[in-house]
N, C-alpha and C positions, 0 to 999 in steps of 0.2 A: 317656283317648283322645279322647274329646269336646273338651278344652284342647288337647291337643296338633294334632287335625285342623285346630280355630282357629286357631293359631299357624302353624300351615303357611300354610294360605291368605292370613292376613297376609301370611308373608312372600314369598310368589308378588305378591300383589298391589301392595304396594308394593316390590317390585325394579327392577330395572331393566329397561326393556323389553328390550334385547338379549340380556340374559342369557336371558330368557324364551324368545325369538326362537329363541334358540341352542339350547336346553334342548326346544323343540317340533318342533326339526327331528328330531332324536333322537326322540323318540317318536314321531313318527311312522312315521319307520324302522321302530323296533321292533313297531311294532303289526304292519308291513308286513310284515316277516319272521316276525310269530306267524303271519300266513295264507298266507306261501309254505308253511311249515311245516304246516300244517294243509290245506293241495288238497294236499303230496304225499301225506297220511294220508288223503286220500279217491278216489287211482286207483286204480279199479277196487273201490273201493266198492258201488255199483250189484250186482255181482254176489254178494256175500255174503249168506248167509241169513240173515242179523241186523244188517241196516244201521242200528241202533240201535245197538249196541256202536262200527259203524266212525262213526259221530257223535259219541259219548262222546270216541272216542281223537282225534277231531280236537278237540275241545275240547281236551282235556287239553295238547295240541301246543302248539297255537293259545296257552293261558294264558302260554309264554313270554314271548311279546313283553309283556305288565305286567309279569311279573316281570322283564321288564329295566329296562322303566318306572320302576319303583318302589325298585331295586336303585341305580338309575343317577343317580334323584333326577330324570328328565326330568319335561317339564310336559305331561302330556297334559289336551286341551280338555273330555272324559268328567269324569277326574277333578277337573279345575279349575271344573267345575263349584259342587265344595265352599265354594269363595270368598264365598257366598250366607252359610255360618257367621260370616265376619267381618263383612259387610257388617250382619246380624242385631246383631254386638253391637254397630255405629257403629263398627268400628274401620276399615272404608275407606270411600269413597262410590263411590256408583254408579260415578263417573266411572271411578272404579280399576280396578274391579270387570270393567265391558264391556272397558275397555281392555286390560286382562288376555288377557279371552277372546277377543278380537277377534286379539291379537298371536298368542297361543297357539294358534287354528283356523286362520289363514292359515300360520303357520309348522307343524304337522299334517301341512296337505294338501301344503305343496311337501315333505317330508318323504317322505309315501308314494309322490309323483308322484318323485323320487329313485329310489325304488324299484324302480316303476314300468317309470323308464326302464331302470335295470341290469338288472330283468329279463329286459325284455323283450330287448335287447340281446346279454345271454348265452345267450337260446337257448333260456332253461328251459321257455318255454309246449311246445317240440317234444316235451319227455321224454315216455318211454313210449305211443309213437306217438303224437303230438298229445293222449294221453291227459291231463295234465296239464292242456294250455290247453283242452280240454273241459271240465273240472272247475271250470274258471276263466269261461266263459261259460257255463256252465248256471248256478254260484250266481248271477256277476249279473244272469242273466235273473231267475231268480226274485225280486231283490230288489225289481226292478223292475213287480212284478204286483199288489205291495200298492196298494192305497187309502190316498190321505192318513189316515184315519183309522188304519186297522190299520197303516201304515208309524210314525205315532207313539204308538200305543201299543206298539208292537215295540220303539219307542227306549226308552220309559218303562221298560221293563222290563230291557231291557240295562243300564241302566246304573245302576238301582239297584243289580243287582249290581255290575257295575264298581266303584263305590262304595261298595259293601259291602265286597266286597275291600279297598278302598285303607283304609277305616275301621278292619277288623279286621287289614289289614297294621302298625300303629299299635302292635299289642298285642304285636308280637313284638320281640325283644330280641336273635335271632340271623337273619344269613339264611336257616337254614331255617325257621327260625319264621315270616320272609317268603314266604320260597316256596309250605309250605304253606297258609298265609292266602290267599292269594291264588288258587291255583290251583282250587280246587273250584270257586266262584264262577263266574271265568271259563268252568269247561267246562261247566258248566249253561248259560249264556246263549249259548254258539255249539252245544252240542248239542240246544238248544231252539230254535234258529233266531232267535235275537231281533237285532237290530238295530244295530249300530254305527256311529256315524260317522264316528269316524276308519279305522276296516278298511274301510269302503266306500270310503274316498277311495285304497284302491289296488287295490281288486280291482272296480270296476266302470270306473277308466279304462283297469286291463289289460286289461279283459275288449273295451271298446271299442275299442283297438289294436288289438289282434288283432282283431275283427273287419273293423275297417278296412285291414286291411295284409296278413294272410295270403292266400298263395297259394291256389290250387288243389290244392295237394301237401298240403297241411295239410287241407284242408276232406277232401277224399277218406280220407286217412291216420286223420283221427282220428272219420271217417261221421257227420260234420256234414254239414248243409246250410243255408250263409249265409243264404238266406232267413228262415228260423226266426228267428232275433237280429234283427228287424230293429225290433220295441220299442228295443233298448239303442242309446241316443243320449245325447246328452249334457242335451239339453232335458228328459229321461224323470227322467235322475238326478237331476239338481240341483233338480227342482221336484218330482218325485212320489216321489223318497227321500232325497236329502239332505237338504233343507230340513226334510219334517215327523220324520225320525228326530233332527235335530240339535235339535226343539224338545223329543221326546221325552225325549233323553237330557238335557236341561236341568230339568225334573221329575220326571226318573225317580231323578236324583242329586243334583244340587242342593238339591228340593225334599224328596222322598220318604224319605231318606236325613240329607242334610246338613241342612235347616229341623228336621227332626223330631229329632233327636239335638239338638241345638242346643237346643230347645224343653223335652226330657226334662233335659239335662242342666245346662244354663247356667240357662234362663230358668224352668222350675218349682223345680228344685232348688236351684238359684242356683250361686254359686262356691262352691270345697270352703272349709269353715270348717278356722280353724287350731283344735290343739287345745288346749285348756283349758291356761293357762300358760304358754304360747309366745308370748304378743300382746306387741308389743315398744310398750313405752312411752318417750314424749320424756322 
């Protein structure tokens, strides 16, 4: 698993960048449709006697969008984090390496911002009386209340899992062996509330739209009131949670995750020896 995570990363990292390009539009899509998927699993949440459970079942939702990720072969910025394993053995440089991730976060976020806009476009914040896009500005107000400090430690811990997933996705041999790898992970870390940043880059600029655009028919409809949002800005996100959750998830998976397996398996253990009789001689 450990060779094989290596060899991925390689070969993310020396592709070609458009394929990347192409391949991070798509994931971010997909992350984006895990969390349409996951606010419709939390209308009318709030009223439930165990809104621990309606958290669970949003996670659980929510995990689609990696396993399309992961299904689909797209390049998400979380995961591509891993790249840190190739870079470990000398098999690409730095240069490769950022450039990777630089191609891969910009292509992400127009990805979700895609999203974004067909969301918002078809309608969907309206569903179940404004119910929906409430669900939609209350999570990213909250995301928005952390302190750089606890906004990146919330990344650190997202995306270790994240990457734990994509790690133990490795080990399976069938799609479902994918699917289930994958999905526990993921509903832990969004029914624990931890931090993502590529799911932040469509549900805090939908959340922002809407607050910017909606009527009065909406504000009334769904017993908001505009004033309340008025932290969610674009200055809030990009500096006091996009940024420190994107360093997050860059330790939390890269390092925590991808350096340390890397460490356990390549660099203490070394490469698998061949067995005894099999060494091919000139």
């Amino acid at each position: 698993m450990a060779k094989a995570a290596e060899d991925a990363a390689y070969a993310k990292a020396t592709g070609k960048p458009v394929k990347s390009f192409l391949l991070g539009l798509t994931a971010g899509g997909y992350i984006a449709l895990g969390f349409v998927f996951f606010v419709t699993s939390q209308v009318g949440a709030s009223s439930l006697a165990w809104s621990g459970g309606a958290r669970i079942l949003g996670g659980i939702v929510f995990a689609t969008g990696l396993v399309l990720v992961v299904l689909t072969g797209a390049e998400l910025f979380t995961s591509s984090t891993l790249t840190l394993t190739a870079r470990a053995s000398g098999r690409i440089t730095w240069g490769q390496l950022l450039g990777n991730w630089g191609v891969v976060y910009v292509a992400n976020f127009l990805g979700a911002l895609t999203m974004v806009a067909l969301v918002y476009l078809a309608g969907t914040w309206h569903n179940a009386h404004g119910g929906w896009g409430a669900v939609v500005l209350n999570t990213a107000l909250a995301k928005l209340q952390h302190g750089f400090l606890q906004a990146f430690t919330l990344g650190v811990l997202c995306n270790l899992l994240v990457c734990l997933a994509v790690w133990a996705a490795y080990s399976g041999r069938t799609t479902t062996d994918k699917i289930l790898a994958v999905t526990m992970p993921i509903a832990l870390f969004v029914a624990a509330g931890f931090e993502h940043s590529v799911a932040n880059m469509f549900m805090v600029p939908l959340a922002l739209l809407i607050k910017d655009t909606a009527g009065a028919d909406f504000w009334h409809e769904a017993g908001l009131n505009r004033a309340d949002y008025a932290d969610l800005s674009w200055p809030n996100f990009l500096l006091d949670n996009l940024a420190p959750v994107t360093l997050g998830n860059i330790v939390g998976g890269g390092v925590m995750i991808g350096i340390l397996y890397w460490t356990i398996f390549q660099y203490v253990e070394g490469p698998p020896k061949q067995p005894p009789g099999t060494e091919q001689h000139r």
